[in-house]
Each structure stands twice: as C-alpha cells, then as structure tokens.
N, C-alpha and C positions, 0 to 999 in steps of 0.2 A: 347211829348218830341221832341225836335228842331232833326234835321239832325246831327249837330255838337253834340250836347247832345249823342242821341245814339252811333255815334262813338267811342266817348269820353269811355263810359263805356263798351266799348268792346277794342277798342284797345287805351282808350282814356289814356288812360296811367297810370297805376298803379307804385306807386315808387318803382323800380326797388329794390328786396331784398338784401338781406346781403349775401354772400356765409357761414355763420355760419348755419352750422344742423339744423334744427327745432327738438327740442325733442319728445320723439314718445307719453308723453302726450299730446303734442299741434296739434299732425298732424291735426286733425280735427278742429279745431278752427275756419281757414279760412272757411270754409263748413259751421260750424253752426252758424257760421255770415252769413253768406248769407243767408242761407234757413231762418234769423229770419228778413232780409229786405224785406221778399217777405211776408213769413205769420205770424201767429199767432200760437206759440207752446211753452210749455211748458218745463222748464229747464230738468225735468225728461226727458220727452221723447228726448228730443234732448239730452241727454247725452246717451240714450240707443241705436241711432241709428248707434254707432259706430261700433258693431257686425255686419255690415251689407257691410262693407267698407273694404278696401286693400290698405296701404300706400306702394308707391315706388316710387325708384329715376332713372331716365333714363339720360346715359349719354349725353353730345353732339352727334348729328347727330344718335345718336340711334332710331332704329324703335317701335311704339307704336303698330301700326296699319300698316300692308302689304299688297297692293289692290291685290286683290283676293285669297285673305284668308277671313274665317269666324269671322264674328266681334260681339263679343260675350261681349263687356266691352265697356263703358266710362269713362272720365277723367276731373276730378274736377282737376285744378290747383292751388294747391299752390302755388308756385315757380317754374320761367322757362319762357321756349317761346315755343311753337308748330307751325308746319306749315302744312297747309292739302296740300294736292296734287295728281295731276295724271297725267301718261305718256300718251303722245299724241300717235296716228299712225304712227307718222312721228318721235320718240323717244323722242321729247323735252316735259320735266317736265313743267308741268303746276302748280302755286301756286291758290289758289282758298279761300282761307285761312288763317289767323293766331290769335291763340290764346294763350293768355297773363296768369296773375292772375286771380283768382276769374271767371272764363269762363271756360263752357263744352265744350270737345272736340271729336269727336268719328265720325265716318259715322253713320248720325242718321237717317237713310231710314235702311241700313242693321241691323241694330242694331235690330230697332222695328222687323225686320221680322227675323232674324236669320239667315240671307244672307250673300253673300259674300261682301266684303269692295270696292268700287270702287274710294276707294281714299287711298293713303298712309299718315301715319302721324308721324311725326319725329319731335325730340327735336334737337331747334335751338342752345339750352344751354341746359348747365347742368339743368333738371326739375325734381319736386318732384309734383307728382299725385298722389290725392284718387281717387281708383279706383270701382265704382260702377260694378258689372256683371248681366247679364242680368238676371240669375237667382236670384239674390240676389235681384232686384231691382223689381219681381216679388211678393216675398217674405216679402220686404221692403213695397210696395206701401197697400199691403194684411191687414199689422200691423198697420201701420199709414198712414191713407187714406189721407189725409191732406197734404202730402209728392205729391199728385198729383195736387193738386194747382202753389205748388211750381213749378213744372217741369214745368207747362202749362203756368205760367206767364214767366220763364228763358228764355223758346223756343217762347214766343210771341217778346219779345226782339231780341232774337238775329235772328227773318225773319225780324221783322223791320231793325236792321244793315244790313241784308242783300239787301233787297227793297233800303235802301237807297246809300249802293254801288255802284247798278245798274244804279238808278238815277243819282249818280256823272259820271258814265260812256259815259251816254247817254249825260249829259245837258255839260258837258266840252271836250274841245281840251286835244290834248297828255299833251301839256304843263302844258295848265289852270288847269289840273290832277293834274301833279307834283307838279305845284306851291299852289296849295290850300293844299295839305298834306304836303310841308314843312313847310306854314303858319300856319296852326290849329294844325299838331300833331307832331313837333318837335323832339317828343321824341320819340315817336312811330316810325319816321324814322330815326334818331338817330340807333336805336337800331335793326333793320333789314338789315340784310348784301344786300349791292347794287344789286347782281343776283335776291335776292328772291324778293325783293320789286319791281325791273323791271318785272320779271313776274306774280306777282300781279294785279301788275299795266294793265301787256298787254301790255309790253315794252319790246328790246331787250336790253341787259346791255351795249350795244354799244348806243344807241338812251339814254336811260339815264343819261349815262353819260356825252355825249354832252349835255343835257338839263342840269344837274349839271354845268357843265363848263359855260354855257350863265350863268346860272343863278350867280354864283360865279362874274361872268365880269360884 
C-alpha cells in the first residue's frame, strides 16, 4: 500500500456522517463491516459478538481517555473525530494523533498492560464509540480466536500510518508539510480546527497561519 494510500485510510477521509442517531440496532454495523474486510467470519458469529461491546456518545471536547488514569477500554469509531494527545513539561499540549471513522483509538501500550494512559484523548465533535474493555476483549478473543487476526492486521496498519508520518516529517520542510496535506487530504484538513492540526503538524498556530496566508496569495 502506497504512503498516500495508508493515509488515506486512516485519516484519508471517510464522508463525514449525518448528525441523525444511529439506532441502537445499527450501532454495530460499522464494526462488523470492518472486522469482515480484514477476515473470514461468519454471519452468526459476527452477530453474536455484540454481548461483548458498549455503544456511547461523547460530547464535544469531552474526555475519553485522561493521561494518567488507568486505561482499561478502546474505541471503535462510529461517528465523530478524536485527538490523542499529551501535555509537555513546559504545559503545551501536544496532538500526536487523530482519529476519524472506522479507526481504533485508546493508548495501546497501557491498555495491553493495564497501565496508566500517557496520552489524553478527546472528542473533537460530537462522537459515537463502541467500546471494547479490556476484560471483555479477554473474554471476546477466548470465544472467537479469529477476532485475533483481525486486531493483528488493524494494528499492522495503522504502525504503517504511523512509520509513514515520520517519514513525511523527516523527507519534507515546514512548508512542503503543509502544502502536501492541503494537496492530498483536503478534507481531512478541512475538518481539523487550525490549533490542533498546527500541533500535529509541529507547528505553532502563529507559523501556520502565515503558511495559510502565503499559501492563499
């Protein structure tokens, strides 16, 4: 899968839902589409792994995840926007992260170990999460072992987006950044508020903005 490609299906941009409810028979739908792109399962079972799941809606700016509390859950995305993040020594919030539809989101180092969070995680919008818990997904993986293919390819994915972040960091100037993310993902910048996506980036929202402004003229 190309650099752009991986992006693409991480933040590459999913169309932006409806603010109409999803009903509580569909919460799962988005989920069991996914897990049936990655493997091989049956309608049964994938209708019974609903028992194992927790649907809810987190407001704007609401917290998912508080760094150094116990991170005991992840989040399947529905609907919504997340940003991962953590405070520096110096107080400024660092973005490190964002995820969309259809993408896991949780500190997945404390998670696996039953540790503390060393990132916070907050909804950028209004978001609706299934929520996997550690003991369920104990529980979950026990029942249907096949549930661990799926994880193993999700999380092969998204170090690839990751790896290739790094690489955009490394091979581009501040600018050549900015300009190659308002050229390939439009929307995905579109839709990220200027502070968050400057720190993302590794930008201050002052340098940004003068980079918008050139780039506008």
């Amino acid at each position: 899968m190309s650099l752009k490609n991986n992006f693409i299906e991480k933040y590459g941009l999913y169309e932006k839902s409806s603010e109409i409810p999803i009903p509580f028979a569909d919460d799962m739908n988005k989920l069991n589409a996914h897990i049936q792109q990655y493997i091989p399962i049956t309608e049964e079972r994938l209708l019974a792994l609903s028992e194992f799941f927790e649907t809810r809606t987190y407001d704007k700016k609401e917290f998912l995840i508080n760094e150094g509390a116990l991170c005991k859950e992840k989040f399947f995305i529905n609907k919504g926007f997340l940003q991962t993040c953590f405070t520096k020594s110096n107080g400024i919030v660092q973005t490190v992260d964002f995820s969309l539809e259809n993408w896991w989101a949780t500190d997945f180092d404390a998670f696996s170990k039953g540790g503390k969070s060393q990132y916070t995680i907050q909804a950028i919008e209004k978001t609706e999460v299934v929520v996997l818990s550690a003991g369920n997904q104990e529980r979950l993986l026990r029942q249907y072992p096949e549930l661990e293919r799926y994880f193993h390819l999700v999380f092969q994915r998204a170090y690839a987006a990751t790896q290739n972040r790094i690489r955009l960091l490394y091979e581009f100037s501040r600018e050549e950044l900015f300009e190659h993310f308002i050229r390939q993902y439009p929307a995905f910048v579109q839709r990220v508020p200027q502070y968050l996506l400057a720190s993302f980036l590794g930008f201050t929202p002052e340098y940004l903005s003068k980079i918008r402004k050139k780039h506008i003229s």
